[in-house]
C-alpha positions as CSV (number, residue, x, y, z in Angstrom):
1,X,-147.6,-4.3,-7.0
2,X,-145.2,-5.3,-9.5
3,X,-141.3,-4.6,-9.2
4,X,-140.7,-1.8,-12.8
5,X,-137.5,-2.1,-14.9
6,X,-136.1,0.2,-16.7
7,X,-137.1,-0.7,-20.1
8,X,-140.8,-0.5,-18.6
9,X,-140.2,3.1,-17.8
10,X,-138.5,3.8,-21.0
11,X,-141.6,1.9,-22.9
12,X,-144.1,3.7,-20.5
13,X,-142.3,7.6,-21.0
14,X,-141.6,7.0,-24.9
15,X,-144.8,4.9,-26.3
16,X,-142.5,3.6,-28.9
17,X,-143.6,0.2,-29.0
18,X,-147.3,-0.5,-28.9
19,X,-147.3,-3.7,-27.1
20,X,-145.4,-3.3,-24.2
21,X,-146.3,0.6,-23.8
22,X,-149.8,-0.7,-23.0
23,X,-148.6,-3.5,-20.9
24,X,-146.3,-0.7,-19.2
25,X,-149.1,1.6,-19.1
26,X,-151.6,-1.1,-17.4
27,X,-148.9,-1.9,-14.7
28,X,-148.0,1.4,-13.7
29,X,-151.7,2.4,-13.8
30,X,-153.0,-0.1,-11.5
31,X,-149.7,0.6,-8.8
32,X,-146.0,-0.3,-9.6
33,X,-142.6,0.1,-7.8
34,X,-138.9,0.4,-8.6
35,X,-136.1,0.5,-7.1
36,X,-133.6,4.0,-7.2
37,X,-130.8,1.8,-8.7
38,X,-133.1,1.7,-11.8
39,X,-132.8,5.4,-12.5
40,X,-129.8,6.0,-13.6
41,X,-129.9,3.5,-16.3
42,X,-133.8,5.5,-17.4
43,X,-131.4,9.2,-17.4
44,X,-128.3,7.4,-19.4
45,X,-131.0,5.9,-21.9
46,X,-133.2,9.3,-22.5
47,X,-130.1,11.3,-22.8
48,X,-127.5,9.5,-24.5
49,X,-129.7,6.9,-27.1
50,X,-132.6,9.1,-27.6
51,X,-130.7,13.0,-26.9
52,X,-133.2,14.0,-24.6
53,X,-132.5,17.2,-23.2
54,X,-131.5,17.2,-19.2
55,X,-134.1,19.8,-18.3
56,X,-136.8,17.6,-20.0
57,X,-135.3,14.2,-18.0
58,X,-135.1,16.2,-15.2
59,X,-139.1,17.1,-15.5
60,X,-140.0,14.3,-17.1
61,X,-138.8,11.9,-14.5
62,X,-139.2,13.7,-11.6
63,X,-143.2,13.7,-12.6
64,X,-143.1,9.4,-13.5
65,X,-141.6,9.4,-9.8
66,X,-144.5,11.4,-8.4
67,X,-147.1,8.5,-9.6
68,X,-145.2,5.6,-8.4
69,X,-143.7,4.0,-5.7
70,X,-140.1,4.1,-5.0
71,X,-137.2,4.2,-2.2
72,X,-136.0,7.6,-1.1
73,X,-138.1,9.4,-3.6
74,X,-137.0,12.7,-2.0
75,X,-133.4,12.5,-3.2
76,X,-134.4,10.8,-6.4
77,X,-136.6,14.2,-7.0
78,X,-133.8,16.2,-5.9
79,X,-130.8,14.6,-7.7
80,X,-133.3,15.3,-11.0
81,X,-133.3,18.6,-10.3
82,X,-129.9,19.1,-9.5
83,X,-129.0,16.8,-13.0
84,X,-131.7,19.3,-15.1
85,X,-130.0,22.4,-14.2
86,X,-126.5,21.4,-14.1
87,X,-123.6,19.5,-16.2
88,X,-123.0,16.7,-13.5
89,X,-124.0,13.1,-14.1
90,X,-126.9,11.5,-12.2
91,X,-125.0,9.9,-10.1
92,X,-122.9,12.7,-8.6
93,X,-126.3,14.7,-8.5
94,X,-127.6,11.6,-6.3
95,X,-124.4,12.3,-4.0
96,X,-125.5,15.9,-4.1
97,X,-128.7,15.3,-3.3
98,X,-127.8,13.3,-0.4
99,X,-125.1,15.9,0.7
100,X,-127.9,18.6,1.0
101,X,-130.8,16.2,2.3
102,X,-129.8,13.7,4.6
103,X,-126.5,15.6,5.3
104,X,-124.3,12.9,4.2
105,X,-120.6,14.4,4.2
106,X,-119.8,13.6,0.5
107,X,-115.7,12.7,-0.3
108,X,-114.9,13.5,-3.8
109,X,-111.7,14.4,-6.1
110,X,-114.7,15.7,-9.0
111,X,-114.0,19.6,-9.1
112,X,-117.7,20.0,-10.5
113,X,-119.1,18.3,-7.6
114,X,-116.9,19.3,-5.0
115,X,-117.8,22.8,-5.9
116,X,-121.1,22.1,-5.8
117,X,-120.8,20.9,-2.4
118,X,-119.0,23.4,-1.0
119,X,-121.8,25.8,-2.0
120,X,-124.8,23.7,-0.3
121,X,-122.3,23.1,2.9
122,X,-121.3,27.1,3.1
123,X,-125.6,27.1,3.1
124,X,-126.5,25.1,5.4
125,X,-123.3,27.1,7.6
126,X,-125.1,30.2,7.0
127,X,-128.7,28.6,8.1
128,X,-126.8,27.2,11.4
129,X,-125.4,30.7,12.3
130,X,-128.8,32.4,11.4
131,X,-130.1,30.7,14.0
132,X,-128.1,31.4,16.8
């Protein structure tokens, strides 16, 4: 299996350059991985070079994910969703997801995000005292 960059992603989602969308193609095809550092960079490229739309990242990427191998796919899947539906950057939707998945008590000074996490932690308060 080879190790997947992000401009192999990008060539492999966008087909805009012949030759290395079929190399991209063929690699991914016969089993590829990446890494959940290399993300970010994928999001920041589809939305801010080519104006992607978030929901369309969001769906877009969460599908790539489903078809290749990759660390903590779960919170990459959910941080995706999170970043589709919401204004927050990848990155503090990877903190959310990690909040609301692994239960990872997230520190932050963003009002967005801390809002956002004081939603998920008054849920998983009310799932606790359900419960009982």
């Amino acid at each position: 299996m080879k190790l997947i960059d992000a401009n192999v992603i990008l060539r492999f989602l966008l087909n805009d350059v012949p030759e290395q969308s079929i190399i991209a193609k063929e690699t991914i095809t016969a089993g590829a991985f990446t890494v959940p550092e290399v993300i970010p960079e994928v999001v920041y490229v589809l939305t801010a070079v080519y104006s992607e739309p978030r929901e369309s990242v969001g769906k877009i990427l969460s599908l790539f994910i489903d078809n290749i191998s990759v660390a903590d796919k779960i919170i990459i899947k959910e941080a995706l969703s999170q970043y589709a539906s919401t204004s927050l950057d990848y990155v503090d939707c990877v903190l959310l997801a990690r909040g609301k998945i692994v239960g990872d008590d997230v520190l932050t000074f963003d009002k967005l995000l801390l809002k956002k996490i004081s939603n998920i932690n008054q849920l998983k308060k009310h799932k606790l005292t359900k419960r009982r």
